[in-house]
Every structure is written in C-alpha cells, then in structure tokens.
gemmi code that builds the backbone of each chain (N, CA, C; Angstrom):
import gemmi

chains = {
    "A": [
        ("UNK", (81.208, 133.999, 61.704), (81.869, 135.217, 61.271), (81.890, 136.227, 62.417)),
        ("UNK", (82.906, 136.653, 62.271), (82.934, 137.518, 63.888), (82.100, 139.535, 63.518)),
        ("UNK", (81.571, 139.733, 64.346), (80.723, 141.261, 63.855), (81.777, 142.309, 64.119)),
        ("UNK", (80.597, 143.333, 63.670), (81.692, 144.235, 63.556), (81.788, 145.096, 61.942)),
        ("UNK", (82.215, 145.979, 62.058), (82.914, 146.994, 61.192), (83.614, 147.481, 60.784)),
        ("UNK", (85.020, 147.145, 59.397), (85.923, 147.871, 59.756), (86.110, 148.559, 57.745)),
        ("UNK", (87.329, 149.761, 57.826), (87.708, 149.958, 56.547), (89.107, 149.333, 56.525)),
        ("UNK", (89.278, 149.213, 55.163), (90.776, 148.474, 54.879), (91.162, 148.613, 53.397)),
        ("UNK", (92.537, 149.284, 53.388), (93.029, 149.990, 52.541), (93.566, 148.930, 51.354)),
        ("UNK", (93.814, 147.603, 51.905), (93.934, 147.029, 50.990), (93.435, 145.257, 51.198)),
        ("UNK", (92.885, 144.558, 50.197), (92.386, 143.587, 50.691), (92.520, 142.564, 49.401)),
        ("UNK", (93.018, 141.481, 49.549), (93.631, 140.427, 48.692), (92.585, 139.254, 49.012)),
        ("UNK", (92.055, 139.121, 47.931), (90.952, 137.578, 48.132), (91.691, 136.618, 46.813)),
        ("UNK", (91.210, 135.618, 47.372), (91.602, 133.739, 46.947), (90.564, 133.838, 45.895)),
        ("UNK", (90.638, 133.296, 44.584), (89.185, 133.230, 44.055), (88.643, 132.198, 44.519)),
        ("UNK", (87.604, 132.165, 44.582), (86.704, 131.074, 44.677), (87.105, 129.561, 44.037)),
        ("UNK", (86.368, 128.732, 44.912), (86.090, 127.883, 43.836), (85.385, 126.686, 43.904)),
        ("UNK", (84.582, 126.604, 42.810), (83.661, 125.481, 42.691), (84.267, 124.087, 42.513)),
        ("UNK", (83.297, 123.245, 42.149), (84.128, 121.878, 41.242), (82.570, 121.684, 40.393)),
        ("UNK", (83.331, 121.113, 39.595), (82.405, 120.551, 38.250), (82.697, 119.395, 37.416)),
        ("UNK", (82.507, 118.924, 36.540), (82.565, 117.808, 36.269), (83.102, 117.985, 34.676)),
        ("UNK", (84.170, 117.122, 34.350), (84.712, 117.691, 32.923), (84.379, 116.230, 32.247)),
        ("UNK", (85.031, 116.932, 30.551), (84.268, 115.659, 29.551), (84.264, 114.324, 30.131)),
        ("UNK", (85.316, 113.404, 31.202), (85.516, 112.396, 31.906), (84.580, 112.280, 32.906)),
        ("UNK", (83.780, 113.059, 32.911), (82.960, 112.985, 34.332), (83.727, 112.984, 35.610)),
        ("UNK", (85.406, 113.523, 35.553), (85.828, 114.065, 36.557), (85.705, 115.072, 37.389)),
        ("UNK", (85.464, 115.096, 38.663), (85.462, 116.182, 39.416), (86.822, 117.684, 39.040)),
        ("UNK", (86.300, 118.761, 38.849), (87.674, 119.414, 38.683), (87.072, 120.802, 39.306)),
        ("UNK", (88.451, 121.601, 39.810), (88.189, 122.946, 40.322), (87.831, 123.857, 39.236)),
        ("UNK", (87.272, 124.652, 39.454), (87.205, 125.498, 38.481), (87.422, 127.063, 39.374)),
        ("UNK", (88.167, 128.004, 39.459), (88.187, 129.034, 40.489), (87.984, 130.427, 39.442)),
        ("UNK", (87.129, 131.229, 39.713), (86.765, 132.392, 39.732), (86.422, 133.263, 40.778)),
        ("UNK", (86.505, 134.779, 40.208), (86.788, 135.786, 41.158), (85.358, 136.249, 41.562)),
        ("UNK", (84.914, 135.103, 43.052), (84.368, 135.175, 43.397), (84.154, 135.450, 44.941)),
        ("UNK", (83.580, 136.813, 45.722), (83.841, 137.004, 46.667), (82.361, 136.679, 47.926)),
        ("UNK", (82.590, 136.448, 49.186), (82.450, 136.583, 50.202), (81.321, 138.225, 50.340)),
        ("UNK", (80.278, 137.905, 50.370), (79.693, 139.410, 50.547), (78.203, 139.475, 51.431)),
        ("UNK", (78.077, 140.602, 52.131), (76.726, 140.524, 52.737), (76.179, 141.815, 52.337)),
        ("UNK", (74.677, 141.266, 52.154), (73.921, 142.256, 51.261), (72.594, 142.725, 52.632)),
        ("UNK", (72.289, 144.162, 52.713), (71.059, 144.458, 53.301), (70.318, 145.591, 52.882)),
        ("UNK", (69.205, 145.862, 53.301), (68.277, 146.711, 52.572), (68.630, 148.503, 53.122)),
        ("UNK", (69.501, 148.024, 53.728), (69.955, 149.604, 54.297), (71.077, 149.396, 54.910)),
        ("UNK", (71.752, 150.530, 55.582), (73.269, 150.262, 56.402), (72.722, 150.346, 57.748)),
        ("UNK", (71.602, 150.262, 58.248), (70.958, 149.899, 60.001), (71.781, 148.639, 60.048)),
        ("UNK", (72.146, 148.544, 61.610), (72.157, 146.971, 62.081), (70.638, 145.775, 61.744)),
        ("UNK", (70.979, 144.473, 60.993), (70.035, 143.592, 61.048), (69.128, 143.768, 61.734)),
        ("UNK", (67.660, 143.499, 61.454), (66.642, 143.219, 62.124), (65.272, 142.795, 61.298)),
        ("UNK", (64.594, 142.300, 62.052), (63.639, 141.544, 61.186), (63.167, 142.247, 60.011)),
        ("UNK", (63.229, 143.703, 60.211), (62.682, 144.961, 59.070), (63.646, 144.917, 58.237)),
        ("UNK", (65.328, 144.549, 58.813), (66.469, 145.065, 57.715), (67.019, 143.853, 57.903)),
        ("UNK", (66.844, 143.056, 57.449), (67.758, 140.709, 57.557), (68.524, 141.231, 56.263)),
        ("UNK", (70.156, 140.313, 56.711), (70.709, 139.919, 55.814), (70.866, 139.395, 54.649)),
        ("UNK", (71.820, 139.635, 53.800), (71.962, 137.912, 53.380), (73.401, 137.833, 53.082)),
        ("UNK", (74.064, 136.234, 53.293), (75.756, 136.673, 52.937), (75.630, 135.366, 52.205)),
        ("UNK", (76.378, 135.760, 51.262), (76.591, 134.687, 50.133), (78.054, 135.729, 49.255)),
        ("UNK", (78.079, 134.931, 47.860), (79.245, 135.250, 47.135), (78.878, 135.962, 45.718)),
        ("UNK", (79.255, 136.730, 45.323), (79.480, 137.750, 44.724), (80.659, 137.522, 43.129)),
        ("UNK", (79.916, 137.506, 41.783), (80.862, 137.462, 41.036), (81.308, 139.212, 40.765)),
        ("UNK", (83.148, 139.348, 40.819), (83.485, 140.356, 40.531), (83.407, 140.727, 39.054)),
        ("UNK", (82.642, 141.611, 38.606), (82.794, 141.421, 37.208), (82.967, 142.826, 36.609)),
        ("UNK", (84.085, 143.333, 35.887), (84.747, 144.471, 35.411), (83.827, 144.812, 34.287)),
        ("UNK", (83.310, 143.759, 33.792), (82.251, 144.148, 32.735), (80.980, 144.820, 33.106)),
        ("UNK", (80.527, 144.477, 33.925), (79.338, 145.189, 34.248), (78.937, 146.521, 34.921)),
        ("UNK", (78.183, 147.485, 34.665), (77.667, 148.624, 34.712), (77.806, 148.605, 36.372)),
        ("UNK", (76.771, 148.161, 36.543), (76.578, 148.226, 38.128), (76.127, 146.376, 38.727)),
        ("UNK", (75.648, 146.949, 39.916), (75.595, 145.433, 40.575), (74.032, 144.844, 40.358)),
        ("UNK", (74.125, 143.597, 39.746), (73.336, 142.446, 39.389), (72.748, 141.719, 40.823)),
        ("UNK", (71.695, 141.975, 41.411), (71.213, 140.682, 42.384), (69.858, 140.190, 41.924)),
        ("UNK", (69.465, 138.975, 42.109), (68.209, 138.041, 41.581), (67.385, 138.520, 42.521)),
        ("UNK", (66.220, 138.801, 42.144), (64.984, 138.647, 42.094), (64.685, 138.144, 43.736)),
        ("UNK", (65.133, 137.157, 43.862), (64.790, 135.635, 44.780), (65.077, 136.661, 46.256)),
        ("UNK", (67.100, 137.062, 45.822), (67.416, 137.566, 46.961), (66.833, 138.991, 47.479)),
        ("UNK", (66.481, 139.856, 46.341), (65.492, 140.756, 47.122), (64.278, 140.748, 47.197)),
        ("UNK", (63.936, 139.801, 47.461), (62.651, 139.438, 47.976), (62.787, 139.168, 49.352)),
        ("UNK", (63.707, 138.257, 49.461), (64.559, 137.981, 51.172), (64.632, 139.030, 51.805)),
        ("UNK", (65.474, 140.236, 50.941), (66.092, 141.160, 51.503), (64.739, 142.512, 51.622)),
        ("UNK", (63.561, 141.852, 51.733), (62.641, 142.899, 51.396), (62.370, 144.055, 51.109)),
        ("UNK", (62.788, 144.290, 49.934), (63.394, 145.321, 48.820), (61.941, 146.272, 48.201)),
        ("UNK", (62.120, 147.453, 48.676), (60.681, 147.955, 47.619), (60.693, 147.913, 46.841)),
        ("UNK", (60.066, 147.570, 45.715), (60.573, 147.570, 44.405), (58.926, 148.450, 43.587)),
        ("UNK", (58.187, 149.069, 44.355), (57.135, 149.092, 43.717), (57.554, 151.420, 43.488)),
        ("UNK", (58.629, 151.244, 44.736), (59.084, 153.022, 44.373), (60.571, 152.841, 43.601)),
        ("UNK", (60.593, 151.674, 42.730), (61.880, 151.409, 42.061), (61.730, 152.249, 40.969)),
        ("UNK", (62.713, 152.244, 40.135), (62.771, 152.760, 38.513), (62.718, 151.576, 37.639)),
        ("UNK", (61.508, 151.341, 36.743), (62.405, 150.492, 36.205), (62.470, 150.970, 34.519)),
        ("UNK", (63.538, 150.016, 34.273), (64.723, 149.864, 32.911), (64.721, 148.931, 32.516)),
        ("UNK", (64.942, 148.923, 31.222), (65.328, 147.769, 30.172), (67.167, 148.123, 30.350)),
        ("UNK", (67.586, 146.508, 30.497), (69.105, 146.206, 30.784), (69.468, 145.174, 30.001)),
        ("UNK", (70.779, 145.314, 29.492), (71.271, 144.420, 28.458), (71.867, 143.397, 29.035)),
        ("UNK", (72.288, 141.865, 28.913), (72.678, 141.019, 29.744), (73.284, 140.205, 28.617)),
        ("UNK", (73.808, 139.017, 28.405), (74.705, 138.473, 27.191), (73.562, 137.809, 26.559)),
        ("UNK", (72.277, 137.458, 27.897), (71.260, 136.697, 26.608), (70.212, 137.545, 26.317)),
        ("UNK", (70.701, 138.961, 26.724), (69.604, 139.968, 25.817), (69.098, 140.954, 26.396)),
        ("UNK", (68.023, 141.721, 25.884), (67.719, 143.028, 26.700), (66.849, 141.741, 28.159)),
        ("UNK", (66.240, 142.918, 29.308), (65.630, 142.075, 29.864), (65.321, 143.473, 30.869)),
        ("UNK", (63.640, 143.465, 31.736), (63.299, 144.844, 32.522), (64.124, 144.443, 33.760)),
        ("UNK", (64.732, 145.295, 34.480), (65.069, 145.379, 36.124), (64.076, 146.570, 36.415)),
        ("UNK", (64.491, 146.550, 37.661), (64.727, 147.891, 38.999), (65.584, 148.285, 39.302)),
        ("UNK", (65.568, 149.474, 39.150), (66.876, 150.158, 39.873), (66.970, 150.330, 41.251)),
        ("UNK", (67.714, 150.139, 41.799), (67.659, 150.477, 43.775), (69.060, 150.866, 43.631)),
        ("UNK", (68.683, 150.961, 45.612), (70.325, 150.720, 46.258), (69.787, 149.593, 47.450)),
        ("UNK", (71.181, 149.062, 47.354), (71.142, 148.249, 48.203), (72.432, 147.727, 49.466)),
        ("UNK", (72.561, 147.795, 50.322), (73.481, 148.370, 51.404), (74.849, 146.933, 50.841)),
        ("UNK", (75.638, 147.383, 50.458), (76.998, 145.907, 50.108), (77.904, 146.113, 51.753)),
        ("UNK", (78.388, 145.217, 52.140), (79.859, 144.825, 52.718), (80.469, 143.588, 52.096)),
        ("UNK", (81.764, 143.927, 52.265), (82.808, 142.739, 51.492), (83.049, 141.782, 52.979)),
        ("UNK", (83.289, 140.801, 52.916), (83.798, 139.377, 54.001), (85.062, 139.282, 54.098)),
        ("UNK", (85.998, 139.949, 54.280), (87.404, 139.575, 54.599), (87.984, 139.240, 55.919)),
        ("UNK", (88.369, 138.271, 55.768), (89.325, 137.846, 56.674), (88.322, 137.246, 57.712)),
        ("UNK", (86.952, 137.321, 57.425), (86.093, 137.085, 58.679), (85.416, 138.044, 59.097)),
        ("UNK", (85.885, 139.248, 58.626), (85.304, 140.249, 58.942), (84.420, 141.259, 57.864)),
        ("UNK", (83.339, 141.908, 58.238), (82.774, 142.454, 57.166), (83.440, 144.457, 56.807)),
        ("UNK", (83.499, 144.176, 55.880), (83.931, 145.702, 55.360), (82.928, 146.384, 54.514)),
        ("UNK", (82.819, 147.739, 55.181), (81.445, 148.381, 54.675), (81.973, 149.012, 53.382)),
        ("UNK", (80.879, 148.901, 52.253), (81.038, 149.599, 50.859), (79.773, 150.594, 50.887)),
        ("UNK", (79.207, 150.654, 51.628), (78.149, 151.733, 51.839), (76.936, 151.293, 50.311)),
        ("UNK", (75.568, 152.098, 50.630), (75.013, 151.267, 49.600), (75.251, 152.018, 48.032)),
        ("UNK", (75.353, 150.646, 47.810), (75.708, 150.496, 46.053), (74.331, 150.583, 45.004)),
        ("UNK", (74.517, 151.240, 43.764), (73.357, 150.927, 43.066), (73.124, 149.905, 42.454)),
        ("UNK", (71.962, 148.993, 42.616), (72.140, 147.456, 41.557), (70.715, 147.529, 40.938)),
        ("UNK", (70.757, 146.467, 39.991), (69.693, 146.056, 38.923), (69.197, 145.005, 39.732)),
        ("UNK", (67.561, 144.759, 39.306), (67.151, 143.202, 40.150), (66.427, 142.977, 38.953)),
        ("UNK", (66.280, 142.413, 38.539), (65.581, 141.598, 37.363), (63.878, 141.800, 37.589)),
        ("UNK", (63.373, 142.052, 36.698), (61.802, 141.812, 37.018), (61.002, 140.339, 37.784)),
        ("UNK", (61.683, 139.552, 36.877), (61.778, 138.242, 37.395), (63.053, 137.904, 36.907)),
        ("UNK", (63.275, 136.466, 37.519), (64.405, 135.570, 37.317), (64.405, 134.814, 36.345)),
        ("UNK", (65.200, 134.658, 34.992), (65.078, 134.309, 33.983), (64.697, 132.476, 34.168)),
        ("UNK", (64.270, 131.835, 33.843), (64.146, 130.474, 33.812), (65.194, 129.650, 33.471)),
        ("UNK", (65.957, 129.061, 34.212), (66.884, 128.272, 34.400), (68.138, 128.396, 34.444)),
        ("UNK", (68.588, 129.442, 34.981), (69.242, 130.538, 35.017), (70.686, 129.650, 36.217)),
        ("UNK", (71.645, 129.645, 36.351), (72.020, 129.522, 37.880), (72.447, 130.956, 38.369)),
        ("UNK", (71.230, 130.865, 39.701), (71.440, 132.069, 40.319), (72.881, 132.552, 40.790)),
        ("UNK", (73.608, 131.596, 41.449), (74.848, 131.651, 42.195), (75.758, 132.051, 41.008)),
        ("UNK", (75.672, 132.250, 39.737), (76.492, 132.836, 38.222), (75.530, 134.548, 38.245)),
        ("UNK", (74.749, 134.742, 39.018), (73.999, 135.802, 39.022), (73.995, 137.367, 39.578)),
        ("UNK", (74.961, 136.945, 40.361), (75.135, 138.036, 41.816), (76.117, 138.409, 40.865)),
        ("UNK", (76.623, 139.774, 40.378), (77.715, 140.492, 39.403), (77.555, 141.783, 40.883)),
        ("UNK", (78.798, 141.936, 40.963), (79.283, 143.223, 41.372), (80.082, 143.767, 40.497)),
        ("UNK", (79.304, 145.143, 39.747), (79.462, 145.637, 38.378), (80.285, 147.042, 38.820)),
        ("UNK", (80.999, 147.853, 37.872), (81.560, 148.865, 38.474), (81.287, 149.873, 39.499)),
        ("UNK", (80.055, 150.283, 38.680), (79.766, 151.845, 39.511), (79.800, 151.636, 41.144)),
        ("UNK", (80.245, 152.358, 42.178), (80.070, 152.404, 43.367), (81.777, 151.233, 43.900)),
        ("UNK", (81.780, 150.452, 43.657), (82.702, 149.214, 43.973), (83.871, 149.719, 43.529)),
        ("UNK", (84.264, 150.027, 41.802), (85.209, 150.406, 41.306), (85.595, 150.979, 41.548)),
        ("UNK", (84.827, 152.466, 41.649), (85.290, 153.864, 42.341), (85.756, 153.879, 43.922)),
        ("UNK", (85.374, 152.833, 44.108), (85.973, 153.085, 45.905), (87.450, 152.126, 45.675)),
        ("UNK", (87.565, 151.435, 45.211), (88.534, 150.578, 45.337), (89.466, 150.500, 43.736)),
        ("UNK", (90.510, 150.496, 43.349), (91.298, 149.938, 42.222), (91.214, 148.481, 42.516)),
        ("UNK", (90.867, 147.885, 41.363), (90.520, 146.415, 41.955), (91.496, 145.427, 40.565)),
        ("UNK", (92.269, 144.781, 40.399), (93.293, 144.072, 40.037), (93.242, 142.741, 39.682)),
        ("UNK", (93.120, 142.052, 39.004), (92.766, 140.573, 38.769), (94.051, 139.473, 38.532)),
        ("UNK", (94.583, 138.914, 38.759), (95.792, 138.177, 38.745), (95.518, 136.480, 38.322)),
        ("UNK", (94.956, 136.080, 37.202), (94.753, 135.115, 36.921), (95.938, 134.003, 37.178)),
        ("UNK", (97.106, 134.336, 37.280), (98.183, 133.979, 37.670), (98.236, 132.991, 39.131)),
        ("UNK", (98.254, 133.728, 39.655), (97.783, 133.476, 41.238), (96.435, 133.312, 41.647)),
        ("UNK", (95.495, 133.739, 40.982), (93.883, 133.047, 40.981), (93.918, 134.152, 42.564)),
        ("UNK", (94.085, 135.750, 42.335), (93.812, 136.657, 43.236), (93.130, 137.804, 42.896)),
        ("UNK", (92.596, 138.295, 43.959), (92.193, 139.672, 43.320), (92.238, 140.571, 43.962)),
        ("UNK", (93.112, 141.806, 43.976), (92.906, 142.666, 45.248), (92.698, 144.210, 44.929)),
        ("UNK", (91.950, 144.594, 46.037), (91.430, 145.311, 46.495), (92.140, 146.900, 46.761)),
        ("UNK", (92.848, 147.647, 45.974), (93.015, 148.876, 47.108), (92.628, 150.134, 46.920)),
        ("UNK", (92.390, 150.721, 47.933), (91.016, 151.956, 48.141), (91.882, 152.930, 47.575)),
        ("UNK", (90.814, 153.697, 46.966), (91.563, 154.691, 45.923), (90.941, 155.851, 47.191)),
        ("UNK", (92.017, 156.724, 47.171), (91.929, 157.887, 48.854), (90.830, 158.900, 47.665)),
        ("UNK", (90.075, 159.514, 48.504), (89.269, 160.603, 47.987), (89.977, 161.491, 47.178)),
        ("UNK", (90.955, 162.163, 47.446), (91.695, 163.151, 46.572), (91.926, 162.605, 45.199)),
        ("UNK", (92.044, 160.952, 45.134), (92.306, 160.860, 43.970), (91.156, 160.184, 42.907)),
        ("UNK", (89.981, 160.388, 43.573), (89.146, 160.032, 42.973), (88.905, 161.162, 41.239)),
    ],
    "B": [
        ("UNK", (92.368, 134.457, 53.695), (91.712, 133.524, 54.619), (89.663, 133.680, 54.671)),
        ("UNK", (89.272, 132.734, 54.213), (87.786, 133.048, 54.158), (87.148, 132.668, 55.359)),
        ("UNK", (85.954, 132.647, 55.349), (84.803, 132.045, 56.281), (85.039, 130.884, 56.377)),
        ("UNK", (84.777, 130.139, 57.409), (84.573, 128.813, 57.706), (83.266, 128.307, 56.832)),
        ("UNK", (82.781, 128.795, 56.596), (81.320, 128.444, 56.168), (81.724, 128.109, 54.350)),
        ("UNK", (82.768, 129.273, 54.124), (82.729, 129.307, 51.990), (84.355, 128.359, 52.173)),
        ("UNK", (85.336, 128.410, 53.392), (86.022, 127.396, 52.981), (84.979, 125.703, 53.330)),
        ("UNK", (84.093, 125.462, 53.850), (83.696, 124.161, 53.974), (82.831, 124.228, 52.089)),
        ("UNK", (82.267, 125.324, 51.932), (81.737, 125.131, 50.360), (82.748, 124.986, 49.951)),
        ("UNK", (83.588, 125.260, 49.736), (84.956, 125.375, 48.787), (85.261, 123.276, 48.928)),
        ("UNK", (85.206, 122.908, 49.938), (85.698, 121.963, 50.343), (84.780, 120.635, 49.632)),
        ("UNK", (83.327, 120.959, 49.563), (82.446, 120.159, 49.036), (83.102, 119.729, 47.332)),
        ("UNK", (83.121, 118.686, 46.959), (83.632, 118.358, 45.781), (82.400, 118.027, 45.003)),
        ("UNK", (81.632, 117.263, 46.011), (80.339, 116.499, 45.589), (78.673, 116.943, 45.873)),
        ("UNK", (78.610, 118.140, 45.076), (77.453, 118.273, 45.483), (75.713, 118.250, 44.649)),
        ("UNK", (76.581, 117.317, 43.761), (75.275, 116.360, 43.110), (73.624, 116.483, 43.739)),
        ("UNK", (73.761, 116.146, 45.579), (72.227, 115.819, 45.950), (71.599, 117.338, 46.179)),
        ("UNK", (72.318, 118.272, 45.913), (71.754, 119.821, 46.102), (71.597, 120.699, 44.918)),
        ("UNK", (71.834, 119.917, 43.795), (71.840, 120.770, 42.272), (70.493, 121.451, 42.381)),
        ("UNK", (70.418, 122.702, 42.175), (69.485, 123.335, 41.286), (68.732, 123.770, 43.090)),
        ("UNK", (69.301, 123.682, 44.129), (68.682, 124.217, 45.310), (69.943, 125.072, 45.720)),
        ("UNK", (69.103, 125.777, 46.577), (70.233, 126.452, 47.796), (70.135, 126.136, 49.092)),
        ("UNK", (71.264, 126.366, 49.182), (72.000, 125.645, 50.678), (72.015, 126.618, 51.643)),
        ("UNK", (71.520, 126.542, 52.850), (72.713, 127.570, 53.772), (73.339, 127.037, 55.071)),
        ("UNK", (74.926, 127.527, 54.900), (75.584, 126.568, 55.987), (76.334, 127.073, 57.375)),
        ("UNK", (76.191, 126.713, 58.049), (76.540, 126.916, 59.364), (77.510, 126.279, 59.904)),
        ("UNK", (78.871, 127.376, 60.178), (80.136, 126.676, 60.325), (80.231, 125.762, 59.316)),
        ("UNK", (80.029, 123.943, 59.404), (80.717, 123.608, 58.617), (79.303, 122.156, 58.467)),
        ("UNK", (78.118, 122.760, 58.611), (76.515, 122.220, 58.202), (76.065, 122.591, 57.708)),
        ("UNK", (75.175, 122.032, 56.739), (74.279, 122.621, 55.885), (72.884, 122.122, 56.831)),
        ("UNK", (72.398, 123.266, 57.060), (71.600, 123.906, 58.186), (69.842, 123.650, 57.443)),
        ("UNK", (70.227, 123.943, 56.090), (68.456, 124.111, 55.407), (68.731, 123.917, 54.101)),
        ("UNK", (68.346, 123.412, 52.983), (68.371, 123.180, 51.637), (66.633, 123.084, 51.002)),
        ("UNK", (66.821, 123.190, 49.830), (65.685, 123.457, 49.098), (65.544, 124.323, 47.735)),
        ("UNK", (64.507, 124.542, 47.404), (64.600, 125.600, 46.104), (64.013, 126.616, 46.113)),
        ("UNK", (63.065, 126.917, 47.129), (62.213, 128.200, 47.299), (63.733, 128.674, 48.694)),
        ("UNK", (63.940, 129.846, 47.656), (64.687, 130.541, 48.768), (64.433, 130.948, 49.929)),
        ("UNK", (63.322, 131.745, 49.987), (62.257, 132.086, 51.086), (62.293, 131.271, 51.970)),
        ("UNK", (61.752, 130.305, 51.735), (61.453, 128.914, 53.309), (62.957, 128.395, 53.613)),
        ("UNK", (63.928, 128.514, 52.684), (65.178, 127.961, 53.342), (66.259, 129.363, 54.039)),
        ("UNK", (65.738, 130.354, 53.540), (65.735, 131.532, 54.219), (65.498, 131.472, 55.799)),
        ("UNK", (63.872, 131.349, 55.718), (63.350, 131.185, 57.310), (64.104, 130.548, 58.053)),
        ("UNK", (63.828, 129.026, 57.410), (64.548, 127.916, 58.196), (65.889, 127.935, 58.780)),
        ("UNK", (66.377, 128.248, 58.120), (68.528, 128.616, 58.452), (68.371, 129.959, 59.522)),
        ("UNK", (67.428, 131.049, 59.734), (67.446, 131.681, 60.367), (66.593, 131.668, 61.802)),
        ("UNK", (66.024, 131.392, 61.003), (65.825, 129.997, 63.031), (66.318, 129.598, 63.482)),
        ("UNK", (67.725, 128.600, 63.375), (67.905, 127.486, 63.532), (69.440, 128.273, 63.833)),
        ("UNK", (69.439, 129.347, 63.413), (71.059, 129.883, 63.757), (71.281, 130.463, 64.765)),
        ("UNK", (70.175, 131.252, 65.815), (70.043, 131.996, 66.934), (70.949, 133.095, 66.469)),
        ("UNK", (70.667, 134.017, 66.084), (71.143, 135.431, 65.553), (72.211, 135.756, 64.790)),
        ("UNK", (73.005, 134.564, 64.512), (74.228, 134.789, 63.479), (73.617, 134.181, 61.980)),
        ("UNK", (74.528, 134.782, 61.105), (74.008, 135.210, 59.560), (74.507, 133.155, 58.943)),
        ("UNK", (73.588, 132.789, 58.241), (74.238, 131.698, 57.815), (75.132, 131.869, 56.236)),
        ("UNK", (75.965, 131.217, 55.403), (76.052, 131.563, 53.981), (75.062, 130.922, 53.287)),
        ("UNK", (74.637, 131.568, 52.631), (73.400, 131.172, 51.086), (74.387, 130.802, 49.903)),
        ("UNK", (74.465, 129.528, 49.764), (74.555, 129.367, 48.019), (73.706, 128.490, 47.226)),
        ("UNK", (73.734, 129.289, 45.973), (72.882, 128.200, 44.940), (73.392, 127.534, 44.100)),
        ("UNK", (73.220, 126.481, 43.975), (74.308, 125.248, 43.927), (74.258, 124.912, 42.519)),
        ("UNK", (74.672, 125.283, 41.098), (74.036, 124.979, 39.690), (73.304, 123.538, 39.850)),
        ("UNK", (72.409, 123.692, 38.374), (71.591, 122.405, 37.944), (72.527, 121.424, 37.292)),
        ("UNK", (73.394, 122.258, 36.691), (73.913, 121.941, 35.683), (75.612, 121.752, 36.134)),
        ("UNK", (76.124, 120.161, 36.504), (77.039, 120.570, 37.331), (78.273, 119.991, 36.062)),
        ("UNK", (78.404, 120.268, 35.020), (79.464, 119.996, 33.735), (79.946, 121.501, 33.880)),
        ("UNK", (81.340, 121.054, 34.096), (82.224, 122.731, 33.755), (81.575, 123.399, 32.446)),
        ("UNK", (81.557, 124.434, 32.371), (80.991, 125.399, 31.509), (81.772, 126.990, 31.875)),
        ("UNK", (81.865, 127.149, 30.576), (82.747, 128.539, 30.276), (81.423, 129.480, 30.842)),
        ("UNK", (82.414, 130.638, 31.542), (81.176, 131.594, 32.085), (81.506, 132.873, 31.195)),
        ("UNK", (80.827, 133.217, 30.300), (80.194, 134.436, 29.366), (79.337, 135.551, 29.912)),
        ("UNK", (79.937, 136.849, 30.456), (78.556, 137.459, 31.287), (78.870, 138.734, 30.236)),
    ],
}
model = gemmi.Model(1)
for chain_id, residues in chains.items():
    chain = gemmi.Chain(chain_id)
    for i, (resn, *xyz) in enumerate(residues, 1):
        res = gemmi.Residue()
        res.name, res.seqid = resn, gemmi.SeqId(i, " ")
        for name, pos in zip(("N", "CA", "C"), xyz):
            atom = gemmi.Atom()
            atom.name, atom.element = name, gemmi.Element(name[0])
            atom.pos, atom.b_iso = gemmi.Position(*pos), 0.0
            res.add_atom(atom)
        chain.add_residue(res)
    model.add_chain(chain)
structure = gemmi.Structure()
structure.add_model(model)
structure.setup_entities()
C-alpha cells in the first residue's frame, strides 16, 4: 500500500467479497459492504507505542457508533482501564463495552484517507464463537457525519461523499 | 480498485485450512496464520520490514449465512 495522506470528496468502493459454501456444498460469492480500513491508537505516525492494524470494516447504517473486538485492541494497545464503560445492545443482546476513540482511515485506491479519530465500543470480552471478521461495524456517529454514504445493492457499491462543513 | 493484499483475499475461494484463524497477507502471501491474534500480529510484523500487512479472520463456519447485525 503506498503511504501517505490524503482527503477525498468522493470515494466509490466494490463491496467486498467472501465465498462460502451453499446447500450444494458449492463455493459461492457472497459480497457485502465491506471496506478496506486502518485502525490506530491515535493519529501519530506508527510506532511501536502507536502499531497499526489494516483489515476490513463492515459498513453498517444500523449501528450507533463503531464496533472493534476486543482481540484488535489489545494489538492496538488501547487503554481501556481510563475507558467508560456501558452496557450496549447487539442483535444477540445487551453485552458491557468501553467506550474510546480510536484513530480510523479508509483504504482507497491504495491509499489511506484520514477520518480522524472516531468513537467505538470494544466489547469487554469477545463473545465465544463469534466470527470476528462479521465484527468490525463502522456505525454512524463520526463516519456518517463526515461523509453521505449511499449503498447500491444494484451494483454491489458504496460511495462515499463528504458532506462540506457548512452543511453539516 | 483495492489493495493487492484484499484483492488476493477476495481471490481465495478456498479457505477451508484457515477457518476460525487469522491470516495476515503480504502482497499476495499469507505471511503468519493462527488464532491468537497477538503472536500472528508479531509474526507478520517482523517479517514485513515496516510496511502494514492485512489482518483477516477467516469464519469457522464457512456455509453462507444471512448476516443479521
């Protein structure tokens, strides 16, 4: 991935996509709006105090704010002991997080685009048997407001465009 | 146009021998696998000399399934 920093007014992503296995035990795509994202414990350049992590990101209109596991801020060596924590509702039920922030950029084109840090939930722990990679939700607050974000099941797209300050 | 790294995931059809671990891949290798994130953390970041590798976690459960969040 090439470094670097940039803003961009408008940005069109491919959904994702996995493969899985249907009632035939056929291989099949399955594509959701899933993005390209790197996560750090602050907006400093990387370093052993502030390490990455880039992985993918479900976009999800439903959710409050942004969802990361447990696992990854632990990686991302996350305080969690000057966190807040909350009881958070999830589809299989209440469950405690932490509240933080945690520094987002989006992956486009190869390149990373700064969202400055976002507020997310981390789970107390990681529910048991969970798949993490269905886990990562980028939920409204912070994401939404910077961007009008568009879903096109049609075209299996989703894009991106920055809503200008005045019209926030 | 994505990463070289999430179009080679994208590209994997078969990834049966990594269920229920995470991967992280480099260009178009999977660099470190396992299930403790942490040590495959380390490992991929060793092994990359200062560029970021992609992390994914690969379901257990690899039957299409409707996603409900």
């Amino acid at each position: 991935m090439v470094k670097g920093n940039r803003s961009e007014d408008k940005m069109k992503f491919k959904y994702h996509t996995d493969w899985f296995l249907d009632e035939n035990k056929k291989r099949v795509p399955v594509r959701r709006p899933r993005i390209e994202i790197i996560l750090r414990k602050n907006s400093e350049v990387k370093s052993s105090s502030n390490p990455e992590f880039r992985t993918h990101g479900l976009v999800d209109s439903g959710a409050d704010i942004c969802l990361v596991p447990r696992q990854i801020a632990d990686v991302l060596q996350i305080d969690l002991n000057s966190a807040q924590k909350k009881e958070s509702t999830g589809a299989d039920g209440k469950f405690d997080t932490y509240q933080t922030q945690i520094y987002l950029e989006l992956v486009y084109r190869n390149m990373p685009v700064g969202i400055e840090m976002v507020d997310v939930s981390i789970p107390e722990r990681d529910p048991d048997g969970i798949d993490l990679d269905q886990n990562i939700l980028l939920g409204r607050r912070d994401l939404f407001k910077k961007y009008e974000i568009t879903f096109n099941e049609v075209d299996k797209t989703i894009l991106f465009k920055k809503i200008q300050p005045n019209n926030r | 146009m994505s990463s070289i790294e999430s179009e080679y995931l994208m590209s994997m059809e078969n990834t049966e021998q990594y269920k229920g671990k995470w991967i992280a891949i480099l260009d178009t290798e999977i660099i470190a696998e396992g299930q403790n994130l942490s040590e495959v953390y380390k490992e991929a970041i060793e092994k990359s000399k200062g560029r970021t590798p992609l992390f994914e976690h690969i379901p257990e459960k690899q039957d299409e399934q409707t996603l409900i969040l």
